[in-house]
C-alpha positions as MATLAB code, in Angstrom:
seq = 'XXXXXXXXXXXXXXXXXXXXXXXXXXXXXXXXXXXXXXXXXXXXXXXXXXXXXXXXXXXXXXXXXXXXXXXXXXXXXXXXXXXX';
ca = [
     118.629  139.395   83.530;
     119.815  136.996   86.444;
     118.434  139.115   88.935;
     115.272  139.223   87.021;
     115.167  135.268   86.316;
     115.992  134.999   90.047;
     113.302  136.761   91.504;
     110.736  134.890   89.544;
     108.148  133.190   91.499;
     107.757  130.395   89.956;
     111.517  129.795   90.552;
     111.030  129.697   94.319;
     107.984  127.573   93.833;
     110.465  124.957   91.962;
     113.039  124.767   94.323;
     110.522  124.280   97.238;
     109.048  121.741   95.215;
     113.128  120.246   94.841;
     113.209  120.695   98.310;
     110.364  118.633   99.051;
     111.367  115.954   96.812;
     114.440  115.569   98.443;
     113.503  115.762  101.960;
     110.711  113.204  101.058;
     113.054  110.541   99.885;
     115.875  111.214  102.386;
     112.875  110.473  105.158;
     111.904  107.463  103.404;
     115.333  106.117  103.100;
     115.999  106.171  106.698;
     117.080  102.933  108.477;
     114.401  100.841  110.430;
     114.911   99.667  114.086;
     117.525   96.964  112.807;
     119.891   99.452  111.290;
     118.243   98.828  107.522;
     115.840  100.628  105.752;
     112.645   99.859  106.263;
     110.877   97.741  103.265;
     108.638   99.474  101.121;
     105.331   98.632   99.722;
     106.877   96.607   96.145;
     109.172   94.846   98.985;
     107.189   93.381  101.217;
     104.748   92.453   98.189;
     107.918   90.669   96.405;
     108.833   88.815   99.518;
     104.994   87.974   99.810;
     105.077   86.210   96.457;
     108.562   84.291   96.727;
     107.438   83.126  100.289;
     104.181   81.729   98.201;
     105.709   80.052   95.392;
     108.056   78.627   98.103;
     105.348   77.015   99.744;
     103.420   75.873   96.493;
     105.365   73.373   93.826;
     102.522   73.885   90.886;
     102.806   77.765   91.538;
     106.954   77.292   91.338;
     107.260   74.935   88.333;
     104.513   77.601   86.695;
     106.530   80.608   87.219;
     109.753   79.420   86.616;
     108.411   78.069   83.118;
     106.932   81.623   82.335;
     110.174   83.261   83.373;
     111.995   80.894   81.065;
     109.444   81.402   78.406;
     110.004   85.669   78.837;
     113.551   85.323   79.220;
     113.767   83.439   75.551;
     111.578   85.811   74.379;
     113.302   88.867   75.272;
     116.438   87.118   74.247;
     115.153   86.124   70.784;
     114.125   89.515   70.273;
     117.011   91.313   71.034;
     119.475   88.856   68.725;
     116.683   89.891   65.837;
     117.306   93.009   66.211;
     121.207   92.966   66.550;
     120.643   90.206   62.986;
     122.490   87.472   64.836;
];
């Protein structure tokens, strides 16, 4: 029966796809030039956005309030759901 499961194809055809995976995220996790890893795509875009509310006090106080307001949310909603 191991021999059997084994010999499958479609087992092969799941560890190249493993295989893959892997090799895919080892490559993309290399370091950059500087020694770190390179940033990715949600990264840069992150650092995009804090270097614009940086540079834009209505955009700051904005955010920061909606944070707040999410943050009370989510924190409201857990303690109802705990019933403290």
């Amino acid at each position: 029966m191991k021999e059997e499961w084994l010999s499958d194809p479609s087992l092969a055809d799941l560890f190249d796809s493993l295989w893959d995976a892997t090799r895919r995220a080892i490559v993309a996790s290399r370091p950059g030039a500087d020694g770190g890893r390179a940033p990715g795509p949600l990264e840069r875009g992150l650092s995009e956005f804090a270097g614009a509310l940086l540079t834009n006090e209505a955009l700051l106080a904005r955010s920061t309030t909606w944070v707040i307001d999410l943050a009370a949310t989510a924190v409201d909603g857990i303690a109802t759901k705990s019933g403290t």
